[in-house]
C-alpha positions as CSV (number, residue, x, y, z in Angstrom):
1,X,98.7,106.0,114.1
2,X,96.5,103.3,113.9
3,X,95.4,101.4,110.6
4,X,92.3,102.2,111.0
5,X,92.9,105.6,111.3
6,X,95.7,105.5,108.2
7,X,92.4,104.0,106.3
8,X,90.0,107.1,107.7
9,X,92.6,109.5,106.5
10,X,92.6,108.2,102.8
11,X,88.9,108.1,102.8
12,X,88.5,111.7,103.8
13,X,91.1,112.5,101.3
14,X,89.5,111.2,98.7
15,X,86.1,112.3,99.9
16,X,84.4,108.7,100.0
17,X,81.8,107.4,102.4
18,X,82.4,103.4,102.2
19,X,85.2,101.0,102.3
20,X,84.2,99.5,99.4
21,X,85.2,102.2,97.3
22,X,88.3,102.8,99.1
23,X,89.1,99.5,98.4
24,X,88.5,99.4,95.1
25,X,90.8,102.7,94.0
26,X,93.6,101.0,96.1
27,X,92.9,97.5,94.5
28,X,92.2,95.1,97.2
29,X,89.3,93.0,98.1
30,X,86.6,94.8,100.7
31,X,87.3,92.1,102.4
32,X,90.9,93.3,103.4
33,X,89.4,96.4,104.8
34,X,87.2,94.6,106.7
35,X,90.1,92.7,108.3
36,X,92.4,95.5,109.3
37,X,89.4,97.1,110.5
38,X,87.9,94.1,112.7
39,X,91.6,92.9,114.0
40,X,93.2,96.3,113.8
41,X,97.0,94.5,113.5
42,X,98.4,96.8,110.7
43,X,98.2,96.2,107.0
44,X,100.5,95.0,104.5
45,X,102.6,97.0,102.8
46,X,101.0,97.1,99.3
47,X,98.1,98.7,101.3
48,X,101.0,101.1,103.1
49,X,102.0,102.2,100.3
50,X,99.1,102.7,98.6
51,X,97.6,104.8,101.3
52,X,101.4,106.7,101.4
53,X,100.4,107.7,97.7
54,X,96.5,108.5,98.1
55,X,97.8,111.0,101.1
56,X,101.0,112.1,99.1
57,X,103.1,111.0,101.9
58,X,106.6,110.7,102.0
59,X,107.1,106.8,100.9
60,X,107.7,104.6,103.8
61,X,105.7,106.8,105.9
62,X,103.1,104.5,106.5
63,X,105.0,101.3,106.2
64,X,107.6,102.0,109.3
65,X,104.1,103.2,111.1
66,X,103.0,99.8,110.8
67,X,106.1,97.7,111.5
68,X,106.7,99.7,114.7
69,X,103.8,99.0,115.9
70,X,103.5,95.3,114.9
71,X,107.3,95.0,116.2
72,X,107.2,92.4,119.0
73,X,110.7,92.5,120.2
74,X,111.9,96.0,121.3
75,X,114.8,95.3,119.4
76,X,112.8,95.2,116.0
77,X,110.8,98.2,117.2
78,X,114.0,101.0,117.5
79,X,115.5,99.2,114.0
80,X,112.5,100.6,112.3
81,X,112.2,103.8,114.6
82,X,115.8,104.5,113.3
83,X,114.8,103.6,109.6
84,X,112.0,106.3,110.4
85,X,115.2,109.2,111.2
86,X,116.7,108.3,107.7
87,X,113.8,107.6,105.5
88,X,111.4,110.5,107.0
89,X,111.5,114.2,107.2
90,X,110.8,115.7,110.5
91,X,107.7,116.3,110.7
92,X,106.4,113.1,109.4
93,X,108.7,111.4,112.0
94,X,107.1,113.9,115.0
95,X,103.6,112.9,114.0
96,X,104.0,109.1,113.9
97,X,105.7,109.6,117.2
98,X,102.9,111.6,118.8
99,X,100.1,108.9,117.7
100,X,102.2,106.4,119.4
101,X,102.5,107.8,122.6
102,X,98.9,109.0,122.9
């Protein structure tokens, strides 16, 4: 999944209808938002993590999402696809999968 779309998820979660206040309950400047938005190359993992707890996610969730797709060597890319098989339950690991081959 997309950040974008990791960002969309925590704002319909929480019911909101701006960045700005998503920003604010995860403690970052709108500014950051803006940026993942705009360049759409992942977040850090503070904002991972963050959006893992807002969504009640397993932890790590979002954060191997993101490496995976910012990995640029396919080697990087399958070491976090197998930190996904031992950090995440199945179906969290099945629905990460499907965004990326969509």
């Amino acid at each position: 999944m997309e950040a974008t779309e990791w960002l969309d998820k925590a704002k319909q979660k929480l019911k909101l209808d701006s960045d700005y206040k998503l920003a604010k309950i995860i403690g970052i400047g709108n500014g950051a938002i803006a940026n993942i938005r705009k360049r759409n190359s992942g977040m850090d993992n503070y904002v991972a993590s963050r959006i893992e707890d807002i969504l009640e996610l397993e932890k790590m969730t979002v954060i191997i999402d993101m490496e995976i797709q910012k990995a640029k060597s396919e080697e990087k890319k399958r070491y976090w696809q197998k930190k996904g098989q031992i950090y995440l339950d199945k179906s969290q690991l099945l629905a990460i999968s499907n965004e990326e081959n969509e």
